[in-house]
BADREN-632548 format. One record per residue (C-alpha): residue in three letters; z, y, x. Coordinates in pm, 1 decimal. Layout:
N
rest; up; north; east
ALA; Z; Y; X
...
This chain:
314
rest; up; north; east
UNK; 1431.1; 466.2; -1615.1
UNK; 1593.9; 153.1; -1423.7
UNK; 1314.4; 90.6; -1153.7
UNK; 1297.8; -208.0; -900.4
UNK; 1061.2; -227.4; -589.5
UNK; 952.0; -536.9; -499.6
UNK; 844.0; -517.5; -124.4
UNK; 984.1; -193.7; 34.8
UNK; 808.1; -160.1; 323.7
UNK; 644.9; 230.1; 398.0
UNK; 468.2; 245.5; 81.1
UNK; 751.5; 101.5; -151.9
UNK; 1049.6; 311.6; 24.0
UNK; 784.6; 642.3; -32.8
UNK; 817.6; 563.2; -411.2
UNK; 1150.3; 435.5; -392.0
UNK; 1259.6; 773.3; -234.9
UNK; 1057.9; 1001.4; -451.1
UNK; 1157.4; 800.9; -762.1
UNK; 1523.3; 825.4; -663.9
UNK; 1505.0; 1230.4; -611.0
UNK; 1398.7; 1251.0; -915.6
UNK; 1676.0; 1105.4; -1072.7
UNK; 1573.2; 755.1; -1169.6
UNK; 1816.0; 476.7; -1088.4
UNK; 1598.2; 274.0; -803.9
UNK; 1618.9; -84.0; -657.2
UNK; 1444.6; -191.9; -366.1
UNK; 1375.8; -497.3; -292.7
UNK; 1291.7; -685.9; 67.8
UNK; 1339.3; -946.2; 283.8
UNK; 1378.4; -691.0; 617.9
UNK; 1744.4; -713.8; 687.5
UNK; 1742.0; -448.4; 918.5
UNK; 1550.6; -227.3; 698.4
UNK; 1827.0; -301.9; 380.6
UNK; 2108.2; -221.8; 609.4
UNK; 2018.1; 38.0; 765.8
UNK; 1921.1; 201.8; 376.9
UNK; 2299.8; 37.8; 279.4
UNK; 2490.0; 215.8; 591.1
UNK; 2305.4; 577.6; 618.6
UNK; 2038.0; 645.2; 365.0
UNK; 1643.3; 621.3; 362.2
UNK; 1547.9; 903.9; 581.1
UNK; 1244.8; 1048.8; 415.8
UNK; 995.3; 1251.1; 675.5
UNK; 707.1; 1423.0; 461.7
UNK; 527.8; 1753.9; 371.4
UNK; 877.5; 1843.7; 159.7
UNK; 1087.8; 1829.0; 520.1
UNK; 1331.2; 1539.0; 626.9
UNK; 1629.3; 1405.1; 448.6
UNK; 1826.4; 1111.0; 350.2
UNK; 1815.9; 959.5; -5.5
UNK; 2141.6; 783.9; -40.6
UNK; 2109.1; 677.1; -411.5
UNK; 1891.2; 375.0; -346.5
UNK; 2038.1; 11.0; -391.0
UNK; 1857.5; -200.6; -124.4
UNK; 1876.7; -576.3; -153.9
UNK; 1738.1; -895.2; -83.0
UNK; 1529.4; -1118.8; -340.5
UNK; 1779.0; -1389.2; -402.9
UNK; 2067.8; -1087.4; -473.9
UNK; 1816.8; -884.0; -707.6
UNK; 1793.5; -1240.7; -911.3
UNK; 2175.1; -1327.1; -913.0
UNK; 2253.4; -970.4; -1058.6
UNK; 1969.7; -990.7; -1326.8
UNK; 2072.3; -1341.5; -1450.1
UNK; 2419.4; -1208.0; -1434.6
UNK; 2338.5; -908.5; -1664.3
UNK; 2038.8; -976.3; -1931.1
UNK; 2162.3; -676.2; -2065.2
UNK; 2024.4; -430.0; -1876.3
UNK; 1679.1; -521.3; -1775.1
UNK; 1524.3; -309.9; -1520.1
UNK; 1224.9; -113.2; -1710.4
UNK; 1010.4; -126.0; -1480.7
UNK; 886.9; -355.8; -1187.4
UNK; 630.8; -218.4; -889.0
UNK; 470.8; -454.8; -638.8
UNK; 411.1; -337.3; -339.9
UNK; 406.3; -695.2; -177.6
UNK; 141.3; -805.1; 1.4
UNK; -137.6; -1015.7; -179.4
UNK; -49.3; -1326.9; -23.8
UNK; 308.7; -1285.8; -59.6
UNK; 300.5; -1147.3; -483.2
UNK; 338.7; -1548.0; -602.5
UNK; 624.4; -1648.6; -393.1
UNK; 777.9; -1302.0; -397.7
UNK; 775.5; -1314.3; -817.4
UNK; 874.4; -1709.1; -815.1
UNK; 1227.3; -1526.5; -615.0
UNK; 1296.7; -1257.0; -882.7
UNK; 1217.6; -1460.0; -1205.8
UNK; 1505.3; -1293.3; -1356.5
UNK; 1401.3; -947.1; -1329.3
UNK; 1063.8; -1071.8; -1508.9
UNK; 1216.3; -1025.3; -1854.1
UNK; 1042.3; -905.5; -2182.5
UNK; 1147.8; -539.0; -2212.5
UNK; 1020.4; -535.1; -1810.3
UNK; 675.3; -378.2; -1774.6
UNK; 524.4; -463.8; -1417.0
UNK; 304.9; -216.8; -1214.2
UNK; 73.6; -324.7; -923.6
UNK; -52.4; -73.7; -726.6
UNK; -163.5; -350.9; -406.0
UNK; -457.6; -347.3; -190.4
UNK; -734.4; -581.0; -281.3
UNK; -806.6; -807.5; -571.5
UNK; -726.9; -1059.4; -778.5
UNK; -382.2; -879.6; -813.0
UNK; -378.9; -888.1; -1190.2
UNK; -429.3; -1240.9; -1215.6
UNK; -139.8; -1361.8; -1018.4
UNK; 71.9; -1109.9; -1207.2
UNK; -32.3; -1286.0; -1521.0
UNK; 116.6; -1597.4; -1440.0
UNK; 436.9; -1474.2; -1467.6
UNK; 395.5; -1199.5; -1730.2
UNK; 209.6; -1132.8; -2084.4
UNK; -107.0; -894.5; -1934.0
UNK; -8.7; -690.5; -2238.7
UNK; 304.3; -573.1; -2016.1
UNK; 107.2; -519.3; -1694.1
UNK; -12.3; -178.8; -1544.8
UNK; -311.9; -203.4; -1247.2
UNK; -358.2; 112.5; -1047.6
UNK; -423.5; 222.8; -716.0
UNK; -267.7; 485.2; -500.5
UNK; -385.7; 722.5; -236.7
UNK; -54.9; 836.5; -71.3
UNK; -8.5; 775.0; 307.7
UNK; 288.2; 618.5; 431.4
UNK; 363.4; 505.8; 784.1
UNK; 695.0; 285.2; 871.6
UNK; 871.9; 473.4; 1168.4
UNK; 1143.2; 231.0; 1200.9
UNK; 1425.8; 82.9; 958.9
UNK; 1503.5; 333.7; 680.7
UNK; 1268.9; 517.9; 840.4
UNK; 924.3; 672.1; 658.9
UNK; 663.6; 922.7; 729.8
UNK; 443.1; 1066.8; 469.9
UNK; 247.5; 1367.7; 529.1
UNK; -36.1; 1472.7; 346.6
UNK; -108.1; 1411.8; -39.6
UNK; -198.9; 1155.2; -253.7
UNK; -252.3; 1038.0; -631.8
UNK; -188.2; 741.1; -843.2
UNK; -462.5; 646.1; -1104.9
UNK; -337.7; 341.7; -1367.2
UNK; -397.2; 172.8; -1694.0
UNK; -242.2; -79.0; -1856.4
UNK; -399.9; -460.8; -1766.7
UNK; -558.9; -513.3; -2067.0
UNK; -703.2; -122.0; -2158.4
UNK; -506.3; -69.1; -2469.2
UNK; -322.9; 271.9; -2488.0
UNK; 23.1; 206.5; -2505.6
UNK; 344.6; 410.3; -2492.5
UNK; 484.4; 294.0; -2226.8
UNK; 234.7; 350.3; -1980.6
UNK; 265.5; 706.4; -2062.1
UNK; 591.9; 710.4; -1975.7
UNK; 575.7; 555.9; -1630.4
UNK; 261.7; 813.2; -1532.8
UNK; 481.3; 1091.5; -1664.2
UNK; 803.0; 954.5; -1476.4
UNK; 583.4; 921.9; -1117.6
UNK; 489.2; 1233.8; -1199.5
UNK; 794.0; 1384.0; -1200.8
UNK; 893.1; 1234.9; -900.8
UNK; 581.7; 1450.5; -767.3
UNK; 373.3; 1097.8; -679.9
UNK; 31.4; 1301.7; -901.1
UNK; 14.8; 1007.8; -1179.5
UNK; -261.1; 1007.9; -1465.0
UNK; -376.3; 714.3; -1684.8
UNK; -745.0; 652.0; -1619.5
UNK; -931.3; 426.1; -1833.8
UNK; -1233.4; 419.6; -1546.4
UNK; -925.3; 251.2; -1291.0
UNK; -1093.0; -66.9; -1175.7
UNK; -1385.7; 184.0; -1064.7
UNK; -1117.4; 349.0; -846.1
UNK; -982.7; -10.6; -715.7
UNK; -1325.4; -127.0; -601.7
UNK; -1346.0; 186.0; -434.7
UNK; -1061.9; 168.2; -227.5
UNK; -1156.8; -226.7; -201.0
UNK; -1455.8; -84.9; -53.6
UNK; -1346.7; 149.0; 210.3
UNK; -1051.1; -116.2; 321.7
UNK; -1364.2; -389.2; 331.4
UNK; -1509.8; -144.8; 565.0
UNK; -1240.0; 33.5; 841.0
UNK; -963.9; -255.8; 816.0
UNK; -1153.2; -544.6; 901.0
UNK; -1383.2; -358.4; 1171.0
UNK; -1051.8; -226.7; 1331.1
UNK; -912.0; -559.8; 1295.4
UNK; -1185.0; -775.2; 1458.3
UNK; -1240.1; -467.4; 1687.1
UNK; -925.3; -316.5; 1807.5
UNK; -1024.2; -2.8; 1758.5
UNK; -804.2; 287.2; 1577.1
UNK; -1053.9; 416.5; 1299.5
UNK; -1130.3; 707.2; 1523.2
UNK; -1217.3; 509.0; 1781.7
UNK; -1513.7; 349.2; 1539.0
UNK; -1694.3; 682.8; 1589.4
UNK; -1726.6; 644.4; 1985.1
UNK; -2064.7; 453.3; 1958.2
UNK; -2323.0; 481.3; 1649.2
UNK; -2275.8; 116.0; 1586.6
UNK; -1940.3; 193.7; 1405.3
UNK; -1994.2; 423.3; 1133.3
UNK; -2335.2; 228.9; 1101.3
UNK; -2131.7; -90.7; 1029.2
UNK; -1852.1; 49.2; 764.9
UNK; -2101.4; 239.9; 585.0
UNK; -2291.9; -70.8; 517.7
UNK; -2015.0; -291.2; 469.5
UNK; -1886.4; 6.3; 218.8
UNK; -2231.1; 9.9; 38.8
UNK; -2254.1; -395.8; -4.7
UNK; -1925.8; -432.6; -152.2
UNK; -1987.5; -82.1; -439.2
UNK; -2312.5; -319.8; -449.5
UNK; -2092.4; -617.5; -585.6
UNK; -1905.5; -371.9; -815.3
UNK; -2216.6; -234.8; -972.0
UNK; -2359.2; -634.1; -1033.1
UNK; -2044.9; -661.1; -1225.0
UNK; -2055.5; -339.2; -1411.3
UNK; -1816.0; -137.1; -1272.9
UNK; -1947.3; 222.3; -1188.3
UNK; -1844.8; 313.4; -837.0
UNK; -1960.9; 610.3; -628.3
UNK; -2099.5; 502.2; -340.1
UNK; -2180.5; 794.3; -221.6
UNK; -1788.5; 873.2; -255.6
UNK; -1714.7; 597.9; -91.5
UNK; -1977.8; 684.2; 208.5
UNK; -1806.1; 1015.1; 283.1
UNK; -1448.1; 889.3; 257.5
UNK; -1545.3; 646.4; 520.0
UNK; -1703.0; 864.2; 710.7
UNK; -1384.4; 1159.3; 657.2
UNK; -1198.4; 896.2; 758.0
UNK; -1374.4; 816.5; 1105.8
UNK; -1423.8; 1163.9; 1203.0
UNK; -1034.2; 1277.7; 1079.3
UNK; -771.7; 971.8; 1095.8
UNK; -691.0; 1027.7; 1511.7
UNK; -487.7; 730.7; 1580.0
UNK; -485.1; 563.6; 1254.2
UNK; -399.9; 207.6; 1263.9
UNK; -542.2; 30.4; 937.0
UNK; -256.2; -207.4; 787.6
UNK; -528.6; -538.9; 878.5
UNK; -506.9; -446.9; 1239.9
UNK; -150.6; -371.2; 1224.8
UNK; -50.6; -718.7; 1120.3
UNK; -312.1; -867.2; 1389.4
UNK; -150.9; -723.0; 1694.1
UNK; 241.9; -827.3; 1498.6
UNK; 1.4; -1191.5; 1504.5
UNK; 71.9; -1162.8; 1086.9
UNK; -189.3; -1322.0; 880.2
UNK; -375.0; -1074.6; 702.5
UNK; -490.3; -952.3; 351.6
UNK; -830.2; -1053.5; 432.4
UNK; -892.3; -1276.9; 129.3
UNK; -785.0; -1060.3; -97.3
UNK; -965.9; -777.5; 15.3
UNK; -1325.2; -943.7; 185.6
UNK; -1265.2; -1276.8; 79.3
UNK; -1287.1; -1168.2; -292.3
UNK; -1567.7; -932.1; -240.5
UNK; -1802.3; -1243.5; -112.3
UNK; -1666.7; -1452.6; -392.2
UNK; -1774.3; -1225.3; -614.8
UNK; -2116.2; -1144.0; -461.4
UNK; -2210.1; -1461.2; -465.3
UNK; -2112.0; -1539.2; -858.2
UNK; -2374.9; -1202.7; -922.9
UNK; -2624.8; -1316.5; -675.4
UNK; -2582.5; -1028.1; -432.1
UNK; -2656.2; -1026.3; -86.3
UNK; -2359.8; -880.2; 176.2
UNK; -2454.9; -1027.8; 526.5
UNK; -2214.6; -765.9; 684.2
UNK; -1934.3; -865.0; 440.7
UNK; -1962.1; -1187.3; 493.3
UNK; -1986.7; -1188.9; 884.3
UNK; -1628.7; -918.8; 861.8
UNK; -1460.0; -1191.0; 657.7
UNK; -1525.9; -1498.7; 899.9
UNK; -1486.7; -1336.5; 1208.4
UNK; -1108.0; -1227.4; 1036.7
UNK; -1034.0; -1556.9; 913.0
UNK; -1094.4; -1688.7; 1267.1
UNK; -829.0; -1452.4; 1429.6
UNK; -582.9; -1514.0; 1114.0
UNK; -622.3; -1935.8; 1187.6
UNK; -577.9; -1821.8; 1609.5
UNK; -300.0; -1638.6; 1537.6
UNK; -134.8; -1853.1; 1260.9
């Protein structure tokens, strides 16, 4: 399968890697000079549970590049497009790589937040869109550098919930690359879920500066996720969608007691002085809480006090 990466930062070089030792003929695609260079001159070196090592079989170019060699070759279409962009950054990043958006190209989005779908779907037919969301950990330790340890899964479906062939064939392929894959048709229960423990730990670290360990020092933390967690599964239930909160309550928690040192990507791009994901993660869970008519005080107190520190710092 001919797979491009759009937006190879820890989490796309992890797939990129694994994708690539499996034998699948991988493109990533960034913006991070250093990062592309360093993958051009020695390899992505790969640190997870499996040991360290180089994968020197990736291609690692910029947007504009990726475009001039798909309009140059309509041809050979890459297969299959995954977006690991940012939320903010998926319309502009797409609006660079129009050429890669052709229609034998399926595109898979396994972002944080919401809303993901939708911006996808101005650029492609939702009939050739997969939604999922992923549990592997990935850390950046420096250009074509990337840490992994510990395990994770992948649960998709296509866009639109019809079974179709394809989709088979890209769980089976991530599979294969040992990334845990299956097609589940209960996926946008899984999404909210993760939606709801980001809502939680990444905007309390962010407006905090606290590593999610360090929310455990006084009661007031856990307190605070757990009902910022159970507002926003809340909001999913009002709209039908049958998450476990109680799930959700002990991965917050597991994640409190357990994750020593753990930055949460929201703080991370605070202290860089990055604007955040914030709207796509909080901002949509208000939005939507309000349409059902569901109260989320702590939500909605998270998202401000974020959106001040993203207009300070932008």
């Amino acid at each position: 399968m001919r797979i491009a990466i759009l937006g190879a930062g820890a989490m796309g070089s992890l797939f990129g890697a694994r994708l690539a030792e499996s034998g699948e003929a991988v493109t990533l695609i960034d913006v991070n000079d250093a990062h592309l260079d360093a993958i051009r001159r020695d390899g992505l070196r790969i640190d997870d549970d499996r040991g360290e090592r180089r994968i020197r079989t990736l291609q690692a170019v910029r947007p504009d590049a990726a475009n001039a060699a798909a309009a140059a070759a309509p041809d050979t279409p890459f297969d299959l497009l995954i977006v690991f962009t940012k939320s903010l950054h998926t319309r502009a990043a797409l609006d660079g790589v129009r050429a890669l958006l052709t229609p034998d190209t399926f595109v898979l989005t396994l972002q944080n937040g919401l809303g993901n779908v939708e911006t996808l779907n101005a650029f492609v037919p939702l009939e050739r869109i997969l939604v999922g969301v992923t549990t592997w950990p990935a850390d950046a330790a420096g250009p074509a550098h990337v840490r992994s340890h510990g395990a994770g899964t992948i649960r998709m479906m296509t866009a639109d919930g019809a079974a179709r062939p394809f989709a088979t064939a890209v769980a089976d392929t991530l599979s294969r690359a040992g990334l845990a894959c299956t097609l589940d048709a209960d996926v946008w229960a899984a999404i909210w879920e993760k939606v709801a423990f980001n809502a939680a730990l990444n905007t309390l670290c962010a407006t905090t500066g606290c590593t999610v360990d360090q929310l455990g020092h006084h009661q007031d933390g856990p307190r605070l996720a757990l009902a910022i967690a159970a507002e926003t599964a809340a909001v999913a239930r009002a709209k039908g969608i049958a998450v476990d909160g109680e799930r959700v309550a002990r991965n917050v928690e597991h994640a409190i007691r357990d994750h020593r040192g753990h930055r949460p990507s929201m703080l991370q791009d605070v202290l860089a002085g990055r604007r955040t994901e914030i709207d796509a993660i909080s901002g949509k869970v208000v939005a939507a809480a309000r349409e059902a008519g569901v109260a989320v005080p702590h939500a909605e107190t998270l998202l401000a006090l974020v959106r001040l520190i993203d207009a300070r710092t932008n």
